[in-house]
C-alpha positions in Angstrom: 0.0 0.0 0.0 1.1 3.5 -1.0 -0.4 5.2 2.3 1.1 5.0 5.7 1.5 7.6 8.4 4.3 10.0 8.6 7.1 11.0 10.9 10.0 13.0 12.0 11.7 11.3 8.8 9.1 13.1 6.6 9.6 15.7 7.6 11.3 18.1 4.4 9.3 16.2 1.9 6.0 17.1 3.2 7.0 20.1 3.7 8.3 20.4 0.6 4.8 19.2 -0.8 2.6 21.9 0.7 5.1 24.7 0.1 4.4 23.8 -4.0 0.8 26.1 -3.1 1.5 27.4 0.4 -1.4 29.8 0.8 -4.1 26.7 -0.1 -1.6 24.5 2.7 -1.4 27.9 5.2 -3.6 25.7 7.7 -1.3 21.9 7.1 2.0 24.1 7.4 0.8 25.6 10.6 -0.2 22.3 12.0 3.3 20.9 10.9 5.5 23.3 12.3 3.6 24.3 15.9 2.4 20.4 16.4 4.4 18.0 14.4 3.9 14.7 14.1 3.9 13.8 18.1 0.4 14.8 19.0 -2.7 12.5 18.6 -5.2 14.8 17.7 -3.3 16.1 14.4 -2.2 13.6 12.3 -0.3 13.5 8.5 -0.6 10.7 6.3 1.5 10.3 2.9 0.7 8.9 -0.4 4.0 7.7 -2.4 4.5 7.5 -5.5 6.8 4.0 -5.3 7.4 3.8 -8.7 9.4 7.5 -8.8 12.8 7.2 -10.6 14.8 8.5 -7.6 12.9 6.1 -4.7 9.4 6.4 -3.4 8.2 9.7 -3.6 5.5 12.2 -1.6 2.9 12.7 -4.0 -0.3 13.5 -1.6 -0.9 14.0 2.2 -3.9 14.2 4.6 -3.6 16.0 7.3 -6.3 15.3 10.4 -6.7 17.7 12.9 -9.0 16.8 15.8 -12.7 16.2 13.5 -11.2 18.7 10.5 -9.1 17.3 7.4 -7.0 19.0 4.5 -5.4 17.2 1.6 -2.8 18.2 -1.0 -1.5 16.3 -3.2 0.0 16.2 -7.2 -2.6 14.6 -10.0 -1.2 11.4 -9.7 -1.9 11.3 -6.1 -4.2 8.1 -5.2 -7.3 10.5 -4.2 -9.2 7.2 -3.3 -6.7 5.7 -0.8 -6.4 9.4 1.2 -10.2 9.8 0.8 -10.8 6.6 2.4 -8.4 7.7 5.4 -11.5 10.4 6.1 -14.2 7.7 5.5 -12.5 5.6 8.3 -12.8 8.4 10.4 -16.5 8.3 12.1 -15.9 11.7 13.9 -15.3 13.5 10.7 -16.9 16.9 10.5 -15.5 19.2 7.9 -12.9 19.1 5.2 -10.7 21.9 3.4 -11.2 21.0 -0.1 -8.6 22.4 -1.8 -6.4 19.6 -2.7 -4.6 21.0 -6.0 -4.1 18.3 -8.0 -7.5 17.5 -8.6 -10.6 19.8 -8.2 -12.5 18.0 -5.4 -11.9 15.0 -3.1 -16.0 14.5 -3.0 -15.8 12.4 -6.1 -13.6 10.0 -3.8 -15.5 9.7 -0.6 -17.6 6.8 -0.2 -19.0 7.0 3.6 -18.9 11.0 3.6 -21.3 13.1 1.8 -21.0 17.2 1.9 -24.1 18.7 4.2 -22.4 22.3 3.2 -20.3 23.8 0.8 -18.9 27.3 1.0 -16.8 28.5 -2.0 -14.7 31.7 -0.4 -12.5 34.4 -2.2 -9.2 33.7 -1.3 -7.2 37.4 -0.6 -3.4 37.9 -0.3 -1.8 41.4 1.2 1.7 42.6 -0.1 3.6 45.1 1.5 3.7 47.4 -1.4 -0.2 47.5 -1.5 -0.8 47.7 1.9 -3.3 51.0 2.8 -3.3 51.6 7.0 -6.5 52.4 7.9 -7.2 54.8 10.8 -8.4 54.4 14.1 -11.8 55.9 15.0 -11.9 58.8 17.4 -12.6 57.2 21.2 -10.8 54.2 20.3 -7.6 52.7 20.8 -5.9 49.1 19.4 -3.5 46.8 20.7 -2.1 43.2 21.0 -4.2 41.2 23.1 -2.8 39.1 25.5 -3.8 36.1 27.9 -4.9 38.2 30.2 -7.6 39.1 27.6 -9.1 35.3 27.3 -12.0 35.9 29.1 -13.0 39.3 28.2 -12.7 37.9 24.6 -14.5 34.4 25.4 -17.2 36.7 26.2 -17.0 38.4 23.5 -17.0 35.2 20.7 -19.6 33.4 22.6 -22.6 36.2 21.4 -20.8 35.8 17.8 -23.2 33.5 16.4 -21.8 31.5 13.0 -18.2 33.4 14.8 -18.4 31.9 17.5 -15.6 30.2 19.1 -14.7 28.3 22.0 -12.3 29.2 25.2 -9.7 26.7 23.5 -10.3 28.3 20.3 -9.9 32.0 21.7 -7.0 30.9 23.5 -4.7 29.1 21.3 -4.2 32.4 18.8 -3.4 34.2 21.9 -0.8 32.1 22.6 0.3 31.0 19.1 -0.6 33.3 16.8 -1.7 37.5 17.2 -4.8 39.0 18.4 -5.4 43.2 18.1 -8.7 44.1 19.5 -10.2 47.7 19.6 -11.4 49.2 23.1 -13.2 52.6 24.3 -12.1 54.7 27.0 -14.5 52.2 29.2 -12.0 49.3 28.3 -14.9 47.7 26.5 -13.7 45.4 23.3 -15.4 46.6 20.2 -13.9 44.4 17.3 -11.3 41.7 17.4 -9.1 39.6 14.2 -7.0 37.3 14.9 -4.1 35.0 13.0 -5.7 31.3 12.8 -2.2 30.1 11.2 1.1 31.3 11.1 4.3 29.7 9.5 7.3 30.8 10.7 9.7 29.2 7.8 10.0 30.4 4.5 7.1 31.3 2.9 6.2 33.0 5.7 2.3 33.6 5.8 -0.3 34.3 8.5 -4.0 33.1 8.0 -6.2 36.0 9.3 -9.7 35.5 10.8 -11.9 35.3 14.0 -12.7 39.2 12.6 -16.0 40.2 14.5 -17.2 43.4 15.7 -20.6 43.6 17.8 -23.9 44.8 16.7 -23.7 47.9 18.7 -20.7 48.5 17.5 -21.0 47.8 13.7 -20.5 51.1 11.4 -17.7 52.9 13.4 -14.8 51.2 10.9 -13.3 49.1 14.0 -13.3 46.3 12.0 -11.1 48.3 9.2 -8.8 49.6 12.5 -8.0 46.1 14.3 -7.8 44.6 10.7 -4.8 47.4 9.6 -3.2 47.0 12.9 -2.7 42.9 12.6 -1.8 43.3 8.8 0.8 46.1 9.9 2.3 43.7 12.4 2.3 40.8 10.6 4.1 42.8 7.5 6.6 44.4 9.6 7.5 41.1 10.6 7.9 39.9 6.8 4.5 38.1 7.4 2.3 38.0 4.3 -1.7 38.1 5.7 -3.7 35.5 3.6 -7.2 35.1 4.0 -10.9 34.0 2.9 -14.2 35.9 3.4 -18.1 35.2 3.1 -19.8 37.8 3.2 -19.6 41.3 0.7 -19.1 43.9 3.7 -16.2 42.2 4.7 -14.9 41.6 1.3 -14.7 44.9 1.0 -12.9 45.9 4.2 -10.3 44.0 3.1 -10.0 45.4 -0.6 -9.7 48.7 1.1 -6.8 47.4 3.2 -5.0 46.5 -0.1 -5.6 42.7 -0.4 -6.1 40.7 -3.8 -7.8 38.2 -4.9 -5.4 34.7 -5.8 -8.1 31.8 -6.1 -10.9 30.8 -3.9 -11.4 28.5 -0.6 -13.7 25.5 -0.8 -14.8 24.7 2.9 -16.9 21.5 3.4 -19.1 20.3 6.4 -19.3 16.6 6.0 -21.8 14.2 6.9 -22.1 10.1 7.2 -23.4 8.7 3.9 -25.4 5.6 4.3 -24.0 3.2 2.6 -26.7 0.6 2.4 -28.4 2.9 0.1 -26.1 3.0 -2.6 
């Protein structure tokens, strides 16, 4: 078989692999260099090409991480074999379908069916096209810290399809960057976040968790904490990549400077019964 788990060992191949199209891989890149291949809950399995002139060769991957997937992979990858790595998998919720060497990995899955499908514009900042927004008048932004978690697990739990968990709010506190905006009351008024970061060459950030409350929509907060992550991440040599849904923020971003490179295929899965077929 062509498919077995990976290690330590495969280490510069695979990352070799995802670095071919590292914005679609920002997330299995992230996962590889904060978790490696030592903790059970995030997971990489290879597909080899044994065949290759030079010795078996990485040709596809699968990455789990705790009920999410991702795949890459060349066009000669063996789709079926990885897709049946997530149709062993009975806790299986949602899978990044952006595998690159072929257009969708729902042709493949037998015992997995998609209950949602959201295609995304995919956005990447450069420095040179960068435009700082300002910070509204009564407001101030800064780099959140853990001493933030709960104000901001607070804040994410009224967020609605935003909504995150206290594991969720804390781990880009302590992995990635968080700017938030507050009034002279100390009240948080719009948050972004980095979901994933690299910190090897390319180095990217994957921007999100962006929410502002109702009360405090229309003030340009959103615009503000936005600018101020994008300005640290660029300083940094960071390049901010990131998806969106819906047309107001779509165009936050455009006025930030970011362009369109593709789009982001996000899939909620759901067991297919298979004694229908």
């Amino acid at each position: 078989m062509s498919v077995r788990i990976l290690d330590e060992r495969d280490g510069p191949a695979l990352r070799g692999l995802a670095a071919e199209q590292p914005e679609i891989n920002l997330f299995l890149l992230g996962n590889l260099e904060t978790l490696g291949f030592t903790q059970p809950f995030c997971t990489f399995w290879g597909d080899f090409d044994e065949n290759a002139p030079h010795g078996p060769q990485l040709r596809g991957v699968a990455n789990r991480y705790f009920t999410g997937w991702c795949v890459s992979g060349h066009a000669n990858a063996d789709w079926a074999a990885l897709a049946a790595l997530i149709d062993a998998d009975e806790h299986a919720e949602r899978l990044q379908d952006n595998p690159g060497g072929t257009a969708s990995l729902l042709p493949w899955l037998q015992r997995h069916s998609a209950a949602q499908v959201h295609i995304e514009e995919l956005m990447r900042l450069r420095n040179a096209n960068f435009q700082p927004q300002a910070v509204p008048a009564g407001w101030r932004i800064h780099r959140a810290g853990v001493d933030d978690l709960d104000a901001l697990t607070e804040l994410y739990a009224d967020a609605g399809a935003m909504a995150r968990t206290r594991a969720g709010t804390e781990r880009p506190l302590r992995d990635g960057r968080v700017y938030v905006a507050r009034n002279t009351r100390g009240d948080i008024g719009a948050v972004a976040l980095t979901n994933a970061i690299t910190h090897t060459t390319p180095l990217l950030a994957m921007m999100g968790g962006v929410y502002t409350p109702p009360a405090q929509r229309g003030l340009g907060l959103s615009k503000a904490v936005c600018s101020a992550l994008c300005e640290s991440l660029l300083a940094d040599g960071v390049t901010p990549v990131l998806y969106w849904k819906h047309p107001a923020a779509g165009r936050v971003y455009r006025r930030l400077g970011f362009q369109p490179i593709g789009h982001w295929r996000s899939i909620w899965l759901e067991p297919t019964d298979v004694t229908t077929q």
